[in-house]
N, C-alpha and C positions, 0 to 999 in steps of 0.2 A: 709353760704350758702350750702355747700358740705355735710354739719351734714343735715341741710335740705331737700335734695335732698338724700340723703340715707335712712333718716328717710320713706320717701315717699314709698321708692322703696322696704322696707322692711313692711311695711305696704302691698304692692304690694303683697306680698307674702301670708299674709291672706286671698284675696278676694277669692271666691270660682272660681273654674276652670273648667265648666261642661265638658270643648270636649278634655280632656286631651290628652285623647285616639286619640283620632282623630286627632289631630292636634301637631304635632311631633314639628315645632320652638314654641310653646307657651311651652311645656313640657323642652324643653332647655332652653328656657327664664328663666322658675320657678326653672331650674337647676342652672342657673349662677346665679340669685340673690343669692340662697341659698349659694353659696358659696362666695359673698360678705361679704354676714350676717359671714361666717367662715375667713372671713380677707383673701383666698384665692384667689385674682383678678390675677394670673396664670390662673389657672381653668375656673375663670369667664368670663377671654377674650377665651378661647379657646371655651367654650362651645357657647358665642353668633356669633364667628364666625359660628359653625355651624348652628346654626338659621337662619341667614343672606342668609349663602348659600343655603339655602332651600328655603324659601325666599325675595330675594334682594329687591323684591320693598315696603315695609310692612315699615313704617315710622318709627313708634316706634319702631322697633328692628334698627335701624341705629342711631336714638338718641341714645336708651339705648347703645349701642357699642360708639355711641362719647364721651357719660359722662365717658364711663370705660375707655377710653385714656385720658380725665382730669383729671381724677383721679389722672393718673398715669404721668400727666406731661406732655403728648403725643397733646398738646393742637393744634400742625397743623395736626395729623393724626386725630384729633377730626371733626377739620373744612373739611375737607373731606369727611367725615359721613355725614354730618349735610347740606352741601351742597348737599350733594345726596338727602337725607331726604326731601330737600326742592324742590326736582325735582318732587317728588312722592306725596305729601301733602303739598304745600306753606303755607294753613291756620292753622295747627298744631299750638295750645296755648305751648304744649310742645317740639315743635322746638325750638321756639324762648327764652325762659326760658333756656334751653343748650344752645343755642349759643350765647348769652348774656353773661351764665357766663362764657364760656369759650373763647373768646378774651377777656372778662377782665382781667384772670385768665395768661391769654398769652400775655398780655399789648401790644393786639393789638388794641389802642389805637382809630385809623381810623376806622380800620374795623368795631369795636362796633358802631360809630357813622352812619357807612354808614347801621349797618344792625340793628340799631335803626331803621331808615326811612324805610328800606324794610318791617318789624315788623308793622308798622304805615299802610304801604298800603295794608298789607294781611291780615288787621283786627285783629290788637295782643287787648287784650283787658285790659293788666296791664297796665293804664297808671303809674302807681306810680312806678314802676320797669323801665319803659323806664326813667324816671325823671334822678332818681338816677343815671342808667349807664350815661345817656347824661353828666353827670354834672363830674360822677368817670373819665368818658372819656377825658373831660374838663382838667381836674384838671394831667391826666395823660400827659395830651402834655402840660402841662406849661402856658393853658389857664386860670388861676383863674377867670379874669375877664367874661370871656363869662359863665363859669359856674357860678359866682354870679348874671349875668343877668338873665341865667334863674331859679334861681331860686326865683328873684326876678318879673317875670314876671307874670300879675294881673292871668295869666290863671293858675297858677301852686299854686294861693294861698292856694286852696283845700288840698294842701298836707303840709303844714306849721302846721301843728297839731302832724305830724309826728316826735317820738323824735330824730328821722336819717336827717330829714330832718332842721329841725331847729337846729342839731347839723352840719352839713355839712353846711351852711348858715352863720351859726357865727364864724365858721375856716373861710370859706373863705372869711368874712367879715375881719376878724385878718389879714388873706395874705397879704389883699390888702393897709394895710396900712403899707406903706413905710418906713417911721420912728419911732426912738422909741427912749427914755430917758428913764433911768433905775435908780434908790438913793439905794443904801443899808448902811445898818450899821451893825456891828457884837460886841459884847459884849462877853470880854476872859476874864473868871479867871482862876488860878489857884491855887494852894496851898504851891507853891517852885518855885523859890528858895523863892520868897515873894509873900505875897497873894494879890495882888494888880491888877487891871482891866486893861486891856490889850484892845483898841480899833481897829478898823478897819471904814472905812465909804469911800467910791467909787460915783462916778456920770459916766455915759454912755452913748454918743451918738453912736447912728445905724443908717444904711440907705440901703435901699435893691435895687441894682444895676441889673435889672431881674436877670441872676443867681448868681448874688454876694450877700453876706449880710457882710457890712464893720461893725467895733466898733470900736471906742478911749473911753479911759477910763483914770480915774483918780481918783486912788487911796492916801487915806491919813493914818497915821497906828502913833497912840500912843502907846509905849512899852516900861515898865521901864525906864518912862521919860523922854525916846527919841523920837522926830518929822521926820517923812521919808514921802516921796511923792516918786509916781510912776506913770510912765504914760507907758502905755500898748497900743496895737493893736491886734486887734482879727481880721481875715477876713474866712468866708464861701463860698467854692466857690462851687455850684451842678454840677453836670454833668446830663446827659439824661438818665443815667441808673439808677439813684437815690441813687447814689454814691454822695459822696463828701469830701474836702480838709478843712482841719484847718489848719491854722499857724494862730503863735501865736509870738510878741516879744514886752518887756521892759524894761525899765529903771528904775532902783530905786536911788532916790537921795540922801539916806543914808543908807548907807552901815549896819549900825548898826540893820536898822529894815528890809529893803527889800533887794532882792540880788541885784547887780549891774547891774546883766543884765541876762535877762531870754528868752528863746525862746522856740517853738515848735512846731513841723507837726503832723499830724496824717489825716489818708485816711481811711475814715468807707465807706463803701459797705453791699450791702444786700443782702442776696443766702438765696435761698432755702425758697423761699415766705415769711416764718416769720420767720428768722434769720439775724441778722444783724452783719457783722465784723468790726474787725480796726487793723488797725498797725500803729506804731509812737513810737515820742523820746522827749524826756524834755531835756533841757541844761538852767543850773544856774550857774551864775558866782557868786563865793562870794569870801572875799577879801583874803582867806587865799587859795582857790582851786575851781573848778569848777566840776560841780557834773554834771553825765549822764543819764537820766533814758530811758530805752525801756518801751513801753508800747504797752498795744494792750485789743480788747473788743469783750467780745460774749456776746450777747442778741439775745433774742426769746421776740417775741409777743405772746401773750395767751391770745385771746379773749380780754379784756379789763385789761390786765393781760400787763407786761412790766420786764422782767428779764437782768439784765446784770452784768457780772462778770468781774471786768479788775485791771490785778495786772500793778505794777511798777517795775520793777526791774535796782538795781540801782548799776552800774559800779563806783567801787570805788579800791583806791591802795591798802587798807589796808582791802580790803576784801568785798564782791557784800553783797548786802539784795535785801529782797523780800519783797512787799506791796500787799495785795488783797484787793478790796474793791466788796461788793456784795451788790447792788440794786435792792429792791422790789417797782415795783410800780404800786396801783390801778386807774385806768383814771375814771372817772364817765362820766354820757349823756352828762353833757354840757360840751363844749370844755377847754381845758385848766386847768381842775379842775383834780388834784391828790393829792394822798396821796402815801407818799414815807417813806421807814423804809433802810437804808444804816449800813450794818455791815462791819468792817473794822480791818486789821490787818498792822501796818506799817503806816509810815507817807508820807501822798499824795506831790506831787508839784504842785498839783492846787489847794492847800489852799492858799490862800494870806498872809495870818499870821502867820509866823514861830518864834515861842517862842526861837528858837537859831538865830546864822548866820554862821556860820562855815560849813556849810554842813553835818557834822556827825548827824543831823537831821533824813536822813532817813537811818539809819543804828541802830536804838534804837530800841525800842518793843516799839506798841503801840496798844491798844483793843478801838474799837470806836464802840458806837451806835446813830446813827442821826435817829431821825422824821422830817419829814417837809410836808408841805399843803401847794401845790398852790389854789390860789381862783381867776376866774375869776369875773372883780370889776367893775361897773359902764359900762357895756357893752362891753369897749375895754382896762380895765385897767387888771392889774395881781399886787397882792401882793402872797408874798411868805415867812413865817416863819418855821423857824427848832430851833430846839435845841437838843446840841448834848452832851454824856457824855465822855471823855477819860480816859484812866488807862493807863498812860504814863511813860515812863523811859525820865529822864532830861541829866544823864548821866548814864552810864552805870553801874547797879543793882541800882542804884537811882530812886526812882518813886514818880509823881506825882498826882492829878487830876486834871482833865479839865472839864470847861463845858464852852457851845459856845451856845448865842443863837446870831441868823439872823433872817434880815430882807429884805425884796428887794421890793421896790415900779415898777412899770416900768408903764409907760403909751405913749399910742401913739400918733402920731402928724398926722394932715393929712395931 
């Protein structure tokens, strides 16, 4: 939307300008764009203040000054402007386009809803732009279901052609189903100490609690002709700021394939509009020692674009290691649907399958390349396949290879 709206404003600056001369805030106006166009938004706020001052009551120079504080973040010194704006020209098409995106932009969540409706009485004429905010608004307080109503409303059918719209429609159709069961299976060889297939296979129930989403899981794991089960607990809990909490704890019931007892936290948060963090710790209990890992995640969203980088680092007597795993991932229109490429150095503790049990696991060299494709399936199902290669150390300057492929079925209950 902001590439949009610059594109606009720089287009602005071609249009021919006959009373240049004459008119001293239209010649500052064509001042500060040009120095947007220069990435100098210094300059740019400084020049259309002087505009402004010359003329305070002139509508679009008070837009154009609110978009230059959303720019810059400034998104209640924007609503400021834009209120003025609406003293001097209520009907302005380009009021309401700024002040739209900017309580979205400033998750003021309300206020978009309430100057939706003032939009509607002063004759705004996008309706397909009010839809969207009403429903982004929706969806910002925690209301899924009023946002799936209206977009399910016969009046709003007109815009279901829309690939934002019928993509926003089938998430929030996903939201709203509460429950889920998930089947995977994983298929390990590798080539040392013996070449022989190594399985994994999990069942999962979920249940979303408004802001909770619970799992029990139940893991089974064939390994060198040992049989182990594991029963695990996953719980997500949101918060309002679009934060939220993982822990994690299990049980394995033989020692030989799963650790005896596994736990974990981690708290991811979001700054800085499309950046996302995390901090947190893994603890594995195995029978000879118990192993500690720190961990923590940076991702950037990019457009349709999904980046995140998050090492391990893992506290040990006989000396710490370091795990990085780097995540590329492409979203497409319809919801749910990626393609993901994972390059990795060091062995994770959210693999399920540890080819040892002793812990000295993540303390070896390990180079990994994973694919994997979600595909959303029969409307409300997801399968998801990877296969992934390793160039592994079993002990230390001993090396093996690996290849992992997965599978995960998950469909929902109503």
């Amino acid at each position: 939307m902001k590439t949009h709206i610059l594109a606009l404003m720089v287009l602005w600056t071609l249009l021919p300008w006959p009373s240049m001369a004459q008119n001293k805030p239209d010649q500052l106006l064509k001042s500060s764009l040009e120095q947007i166009q220069n990435k100098d938004f210094v300059q740019a706020l400084k020049l259309a203040h002087q505009a402004i001052a010359l003329d305070p009551t002139r509508s679009d120079l008070l837009v154009f000054m609110a978009n230059l504080q959303a720019w810059q973040h400034q998104t209640d010194s924007a609503v400021v402007y834009l209120q003025k704006a609406y003293r001097f020209d209520p009907g302005s098409q380009e009021l309401y386009d700024a002040w739209l995106n900017t309580l979205l932009w400033g998750k003021d969540f309300e206020g978009l809803l309430s100057t939706v409706e003032l939009a509607l009485r002063n004759g705004y004429i996008n309706k397909y732009n009010l839809l969207i905010k009403r429903v982004e608004a929706f969806q910002g307080l925690e209301k899924n279901d009023k946002a799936l109503a209206l977009l399910n409303d016969p009046e709003n059918a007109i815009f279901l052609d829309s690939s934002k719209v019928s993509a926003l429609r089938q998430e929030l159709f996903l939201l709203n189903q509460r429950r889920n069961i998930s089947v995977s299976y994983n298929a390990d060889w590798s080539d040392a100490p013996v070449n022989e297939l190594q399985q994994l296979a999990g069942i999962d129930f979920s249940e979303r609690f408004h802001h909770t989403l619970a799992f029990v899981r139940f893991n089974y794991a064939h390994r060198f002709g040992k049989d182990g089960l594991q029963i695990e607990s996953d719980v997500y809990q949101n918060f309002a700021n679009k934060s939220y909490l993982y822990l994690n704890a299990g049980l394995g019931m033989n020692s030989a394939v799963f650790p005896t007892f596994r736990a974990g936290a981690e708290y991811t948060f979001p700054f800085m509009k499309t950046y996302e963090g995390s901090v947190g710790a893994r603890y594995l209990q195995f029978p000879n020692r118990p192993v500690v890992l720190l961990t923590g995640q940076l991702a950037k969203y990019l457009h349709s674009w999904w980046i995140g980088v998050r090492p391990f680092y893992t506290l040990k007597s006989n000396g710490n290691a370091l795990t990085t795993l780097l995540d590329v991932r492409k979203y497409e229109h319809k919801p749910r649907n990626f393609s993901e490429v994972e390059l990795g150095y060091g062995n994770s503790p959210d693999e399920r399958l540890l080819l040892e049990n002793g812990g000295q696991y993540f303390g070896l060299d390990a180079w990994k390349i994973k694919l994997s494709s979600n595909r959303l399936f029969r409307k409300t199902d997801e399968i998801k396949v990877s296969a992934s290669y390793s160039r592994e150390e079993r002990t230390v300057g001993a090396y093996r290879n690996r290849i992992v492929l997965e599978c995960l079925y998950q469909f929902r209950l109503p």
